[in-house]
C-alpha positions as CSV (number, residue, x, y, z in Angstrom):
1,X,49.7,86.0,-96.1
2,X,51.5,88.3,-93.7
3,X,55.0,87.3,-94.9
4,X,54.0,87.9,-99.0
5,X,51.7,91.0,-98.4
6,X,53.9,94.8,-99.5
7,X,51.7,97.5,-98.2
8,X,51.8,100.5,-100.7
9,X,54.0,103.0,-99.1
10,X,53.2,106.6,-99.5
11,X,56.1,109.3,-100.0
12,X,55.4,112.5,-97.8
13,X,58.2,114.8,-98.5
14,X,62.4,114.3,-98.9
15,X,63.3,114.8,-95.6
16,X,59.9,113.2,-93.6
17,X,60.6,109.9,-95.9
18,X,64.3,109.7,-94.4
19,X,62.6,109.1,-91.0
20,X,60.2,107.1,-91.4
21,X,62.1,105.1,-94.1
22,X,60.6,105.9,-97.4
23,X,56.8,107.5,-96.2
24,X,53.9,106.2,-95.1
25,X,52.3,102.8,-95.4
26,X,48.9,102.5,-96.0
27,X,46.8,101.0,-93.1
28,X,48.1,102.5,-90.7
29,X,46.8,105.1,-87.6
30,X,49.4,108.1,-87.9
31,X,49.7,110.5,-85.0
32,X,51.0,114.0,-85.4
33,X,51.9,115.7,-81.9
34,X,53.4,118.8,-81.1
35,X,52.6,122.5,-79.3
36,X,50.2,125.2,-80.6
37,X,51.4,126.5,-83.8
38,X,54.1,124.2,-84.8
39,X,52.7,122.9,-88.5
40,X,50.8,119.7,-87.4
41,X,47.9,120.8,-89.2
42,X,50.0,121.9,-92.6
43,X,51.6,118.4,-92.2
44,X,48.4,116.4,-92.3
45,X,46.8,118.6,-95.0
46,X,50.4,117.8,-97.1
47,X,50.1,114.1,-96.5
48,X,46.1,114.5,-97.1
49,X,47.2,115.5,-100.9
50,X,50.1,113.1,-101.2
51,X,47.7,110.4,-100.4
52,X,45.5,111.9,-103.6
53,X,48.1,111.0,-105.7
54,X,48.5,107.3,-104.5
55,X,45.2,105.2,-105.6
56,X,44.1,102.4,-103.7
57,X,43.4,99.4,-104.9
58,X,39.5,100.2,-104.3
59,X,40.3,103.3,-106.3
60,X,41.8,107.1,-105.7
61,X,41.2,108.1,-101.9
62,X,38.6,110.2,-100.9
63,X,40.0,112.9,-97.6
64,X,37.6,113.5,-95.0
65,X,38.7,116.4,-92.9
66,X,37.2,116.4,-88.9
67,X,37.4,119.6,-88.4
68,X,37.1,119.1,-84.9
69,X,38.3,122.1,-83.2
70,X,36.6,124.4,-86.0
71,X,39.5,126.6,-86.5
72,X,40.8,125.1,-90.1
73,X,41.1,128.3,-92.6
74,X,40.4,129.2,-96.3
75,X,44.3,130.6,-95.7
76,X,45.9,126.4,-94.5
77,X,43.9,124.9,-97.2
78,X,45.0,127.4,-99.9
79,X,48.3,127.6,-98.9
80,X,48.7,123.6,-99.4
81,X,49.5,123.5,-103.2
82,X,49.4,119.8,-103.7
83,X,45.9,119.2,-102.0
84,X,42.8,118.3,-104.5
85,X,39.7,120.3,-102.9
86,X,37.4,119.3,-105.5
87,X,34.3,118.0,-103.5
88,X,34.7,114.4,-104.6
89,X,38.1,114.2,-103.5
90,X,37.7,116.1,-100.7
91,X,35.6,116.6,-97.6
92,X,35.6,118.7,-94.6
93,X,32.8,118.3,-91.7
94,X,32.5,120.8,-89.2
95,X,30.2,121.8,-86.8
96,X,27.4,124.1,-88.3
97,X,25.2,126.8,-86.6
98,X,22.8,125.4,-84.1
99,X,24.1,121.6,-84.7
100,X,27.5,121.8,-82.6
101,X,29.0,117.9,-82.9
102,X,30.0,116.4,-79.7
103,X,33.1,113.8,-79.4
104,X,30.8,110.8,-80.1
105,X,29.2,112.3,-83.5
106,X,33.1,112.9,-84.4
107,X,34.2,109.4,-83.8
108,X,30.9,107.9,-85.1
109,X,31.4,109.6,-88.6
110,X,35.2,108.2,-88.7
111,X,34.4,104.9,-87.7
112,X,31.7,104.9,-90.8
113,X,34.3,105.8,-93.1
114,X,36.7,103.5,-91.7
115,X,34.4,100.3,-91.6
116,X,32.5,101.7,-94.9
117,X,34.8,102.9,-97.2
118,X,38.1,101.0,-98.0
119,X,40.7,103.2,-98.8
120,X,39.9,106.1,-97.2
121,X,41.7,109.1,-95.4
122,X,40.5,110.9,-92.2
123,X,42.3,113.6,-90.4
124,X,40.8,114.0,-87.1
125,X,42.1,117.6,-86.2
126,X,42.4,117.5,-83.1
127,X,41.9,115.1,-80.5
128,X,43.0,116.7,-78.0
129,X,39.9,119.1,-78.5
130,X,37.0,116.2,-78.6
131,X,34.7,117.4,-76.6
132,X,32.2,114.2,-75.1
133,X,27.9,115.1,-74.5
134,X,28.6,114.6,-71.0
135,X,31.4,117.6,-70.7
136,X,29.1,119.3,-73.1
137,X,26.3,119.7,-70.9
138,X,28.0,119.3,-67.7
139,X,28.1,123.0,-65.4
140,X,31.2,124.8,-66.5
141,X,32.2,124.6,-62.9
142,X,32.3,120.7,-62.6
143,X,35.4,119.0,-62.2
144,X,35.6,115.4,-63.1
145,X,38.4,113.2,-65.0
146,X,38.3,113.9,-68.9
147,X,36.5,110.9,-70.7
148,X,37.2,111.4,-74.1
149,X,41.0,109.4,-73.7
150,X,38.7,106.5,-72.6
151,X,36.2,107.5,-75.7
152,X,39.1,106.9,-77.8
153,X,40.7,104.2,-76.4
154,X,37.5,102.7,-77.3
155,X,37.5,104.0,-80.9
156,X,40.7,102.5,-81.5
157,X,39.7,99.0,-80.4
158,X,37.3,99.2,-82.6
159,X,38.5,100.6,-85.8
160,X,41.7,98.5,-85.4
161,X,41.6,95.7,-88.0
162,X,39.2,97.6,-90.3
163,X,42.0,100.1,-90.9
164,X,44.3,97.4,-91.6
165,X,42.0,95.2,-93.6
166,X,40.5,98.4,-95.7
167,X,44.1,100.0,-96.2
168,X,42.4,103.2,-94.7
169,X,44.7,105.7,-93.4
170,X,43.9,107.6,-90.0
171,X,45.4,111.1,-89.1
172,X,45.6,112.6,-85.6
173,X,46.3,115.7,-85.0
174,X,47.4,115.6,-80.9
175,X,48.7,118.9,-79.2
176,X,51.2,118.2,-76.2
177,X,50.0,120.0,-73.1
178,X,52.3,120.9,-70.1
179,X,53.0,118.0,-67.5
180,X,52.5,118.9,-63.6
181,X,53.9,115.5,-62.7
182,X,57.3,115.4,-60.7
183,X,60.2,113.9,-62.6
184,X,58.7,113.8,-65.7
185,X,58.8,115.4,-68.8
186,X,57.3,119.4,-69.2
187,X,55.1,118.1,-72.3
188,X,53.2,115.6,-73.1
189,X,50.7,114.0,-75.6
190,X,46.8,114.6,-74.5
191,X,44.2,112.0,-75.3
192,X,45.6,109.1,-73.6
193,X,48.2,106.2,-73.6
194,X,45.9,104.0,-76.1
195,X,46.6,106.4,-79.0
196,X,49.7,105.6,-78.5
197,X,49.8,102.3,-78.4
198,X,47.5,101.7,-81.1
199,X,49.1,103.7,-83.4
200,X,52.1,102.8,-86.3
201,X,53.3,105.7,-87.0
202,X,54.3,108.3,-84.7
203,X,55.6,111.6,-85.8
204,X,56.6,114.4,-82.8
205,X,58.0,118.0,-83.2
206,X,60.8,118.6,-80.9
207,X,60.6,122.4,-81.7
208,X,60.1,125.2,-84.6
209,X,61.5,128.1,-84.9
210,X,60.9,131.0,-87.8
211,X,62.7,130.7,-91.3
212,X,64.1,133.2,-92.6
213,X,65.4,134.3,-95.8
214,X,67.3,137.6,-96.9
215,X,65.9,139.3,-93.5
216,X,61.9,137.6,-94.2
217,X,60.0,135.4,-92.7
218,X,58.9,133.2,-95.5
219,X,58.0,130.1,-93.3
220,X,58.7,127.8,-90.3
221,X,62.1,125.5,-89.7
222,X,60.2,122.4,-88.0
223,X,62.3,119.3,-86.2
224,X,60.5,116.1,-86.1
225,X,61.3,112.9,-84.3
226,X,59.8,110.0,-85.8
227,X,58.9,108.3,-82.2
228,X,56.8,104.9,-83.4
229,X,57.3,103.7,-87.4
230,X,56.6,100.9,-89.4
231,X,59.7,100.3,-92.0
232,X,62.8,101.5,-90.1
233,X,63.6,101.7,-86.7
234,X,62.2,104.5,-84.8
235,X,64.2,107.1,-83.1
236,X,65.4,109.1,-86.6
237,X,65.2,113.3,-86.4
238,X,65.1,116.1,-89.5
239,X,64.4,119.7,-90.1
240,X,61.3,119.7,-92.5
241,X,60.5,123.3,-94.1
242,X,56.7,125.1,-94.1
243,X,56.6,127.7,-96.4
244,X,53.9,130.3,-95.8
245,X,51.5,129.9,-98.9
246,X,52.9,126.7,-100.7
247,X,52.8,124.1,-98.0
248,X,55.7,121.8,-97.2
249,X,58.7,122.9,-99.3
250,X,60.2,119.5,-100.9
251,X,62.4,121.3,-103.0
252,X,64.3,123.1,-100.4
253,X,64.4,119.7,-98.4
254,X,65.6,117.3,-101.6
255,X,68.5,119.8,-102.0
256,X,69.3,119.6,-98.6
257,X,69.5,115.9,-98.6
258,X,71.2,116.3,-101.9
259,X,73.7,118.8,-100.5
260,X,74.3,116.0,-97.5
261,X,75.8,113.5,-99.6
262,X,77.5,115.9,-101.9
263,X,74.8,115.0,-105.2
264,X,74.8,118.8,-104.9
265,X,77.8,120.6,-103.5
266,X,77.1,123.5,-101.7
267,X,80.4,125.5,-100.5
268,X,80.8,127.5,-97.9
269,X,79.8,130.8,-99.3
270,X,76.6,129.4,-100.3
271,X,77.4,128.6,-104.1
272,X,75.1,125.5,-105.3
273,X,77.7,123.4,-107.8
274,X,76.2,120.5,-109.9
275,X,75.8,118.6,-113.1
276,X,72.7,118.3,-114.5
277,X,72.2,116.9,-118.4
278,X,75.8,117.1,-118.8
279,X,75.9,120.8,-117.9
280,X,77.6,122.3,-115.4
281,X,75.3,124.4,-113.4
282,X,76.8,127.0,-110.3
283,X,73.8,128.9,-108.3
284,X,74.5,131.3,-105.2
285,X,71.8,131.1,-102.8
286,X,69.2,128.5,-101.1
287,X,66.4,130.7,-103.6
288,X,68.0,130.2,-106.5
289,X,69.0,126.6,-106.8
290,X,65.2,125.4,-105.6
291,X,63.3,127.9,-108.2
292,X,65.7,126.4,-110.9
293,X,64.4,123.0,-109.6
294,X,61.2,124.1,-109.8
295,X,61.4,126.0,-113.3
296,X,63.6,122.7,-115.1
297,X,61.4,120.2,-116.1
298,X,62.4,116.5,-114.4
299,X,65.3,118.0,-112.4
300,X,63.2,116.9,-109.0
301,X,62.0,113.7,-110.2
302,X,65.7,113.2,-111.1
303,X,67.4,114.8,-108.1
304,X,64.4,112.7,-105.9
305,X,65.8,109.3,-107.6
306,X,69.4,110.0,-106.7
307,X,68.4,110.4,-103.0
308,X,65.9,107.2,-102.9
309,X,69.0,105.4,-104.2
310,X,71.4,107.0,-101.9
311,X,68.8,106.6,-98.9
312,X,67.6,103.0,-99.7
């Protein structure tokens, strides 16, 4: 029964929850677009462990990683802390030497999964760089319209319900390529309008820029748009944080949110003011307030309450 049925929903981080509404749900086709280089992959890899921690009701959820454009490192899969790589938790296909997979082989493993295992996780990284037989062995001087949009409109026709029926969870990584078109805008999402529409959840960086601390680079500053959702109303921007090494940094974005409706105050010389256990607690500096979260046990469980009841 549609009306009595509660999809689990799936926290992501502090600040990708208040645009989408509280995370993900499960059943759903997720789309992360954005340029080269702007933490799509870091993003899916984060959600990839989140979704580790949130069993099904067929039991915990197993990741399969396309690794579709071969380029996924030692370095982005370290550098996730949250992620379970133990091999029967978590899977990564790739092509291998002298067995290079084409866009169908790709697809055809995912729509296994989908249709074979209920509760399951893929990350297809990217579509944008499925590459069909027929391109494959085509003369690299051909010119003919790309058929892997139609490929996957297909895919998603097909794997529709299943996803929904097997609460699997599909993630595609889509990189936005410049738009020649007059009157339109410079970037837009490759691999089709179907994607699109066939999607629930629709997640789009805007822009990223370097973030900096005391004169370092420790990370990227990344500003999503959530553009298609499934609990609130789409439309909703924030500022998530990638730090180099760790992943997506939820402490740094719970104390912003915190700091937003003064849970935390935070003055204007950068002095972190709160009550926590009945103490009163003053930190200077962005650093120091999130490695006391980190180093107090239950201060982000508690400080992550405080913004689920502020937020909804």
């Amino acid at each position: 029964n549609i009306k009595e049925s509660s999809p689990m929903v799936i926290a992501i981080s502090p600040k990708i929850d208040s645009i989408l509404g509280g995370g993900l749900t499960e059943g759903s086709i997720v789309i992360l677009s954005g340029q080269p280089g702007s933490g799509k992959t870091n993003l899916a890899l984060h959600i990839c462990g989140q979704c580790q921690q949130y069993p099904s009701q067929f039991g915990p959820r197993k990741i399969t990683y396309l690794n579709i454009e071969g380029r996924l490192q030692k370095r982005d899969l370290e550098g996730n802390k949250n992620l379970n790589l133990d091999e029967d938790k978590f899977n990564c296909i790739s092509s291998q030497p002298g067995n290079i997979l084409t866009a169908e082989n790709f697809i055809d493993i995912a729509e296994q999964i989908i249709h074979g295992a209920p509760g399951a996780v893929i990350v297809m990284d990217s579509i944008s760089s499925l590459c069909t037989a027929e391109r494959a062995t085509a003369d690299v001087t051909a010119r003919f319209r790309d058929d892997a949009p139609l490929l996957l409109a297909s895919f998603c026709k097909r794997i529709g319900q299943a996803v929904s029926v097997n609460k699997s969870i599909v993630i595609m990584v889509c990189h936005m390529i410049a738009n020649q078109g007059m009157g339109y805008s410079p970037w837009v999402d490759s691999g089709g309008n179907k994607i699109k529409f066939a999607s629930n959840i629709r997640l789009k960086v805007q822009f990223h820029k370097s973030w900096v601390e005391n004169e370092n680079i420790i990370g990227q500053e990344i500003n999503w748009v959530a553009d298609k959702t499934c609990i609130k109303g789409p439309g909703s921007k924030c500022v998530s944080y990638l730090r180099y090494g760790e992943g997506i940094d939820v402490q740094k974005e719970l104390i912003d949110l915190a700091s937003d409706v003064a849970i935390i105050k935070r003055t204007k010389n950068g002095v972190y003011q709160f009550n926590y256990n009945g103490e009163d607690i003053s930190l200077r500096g962005a650093e120091a307030m999130r490695n006391w979260m980190i180093n107090t046990e239950g201060a982000y469980d508690y400080y992550n309450k405080k913004i689920i009841e502020a937020y909804y």
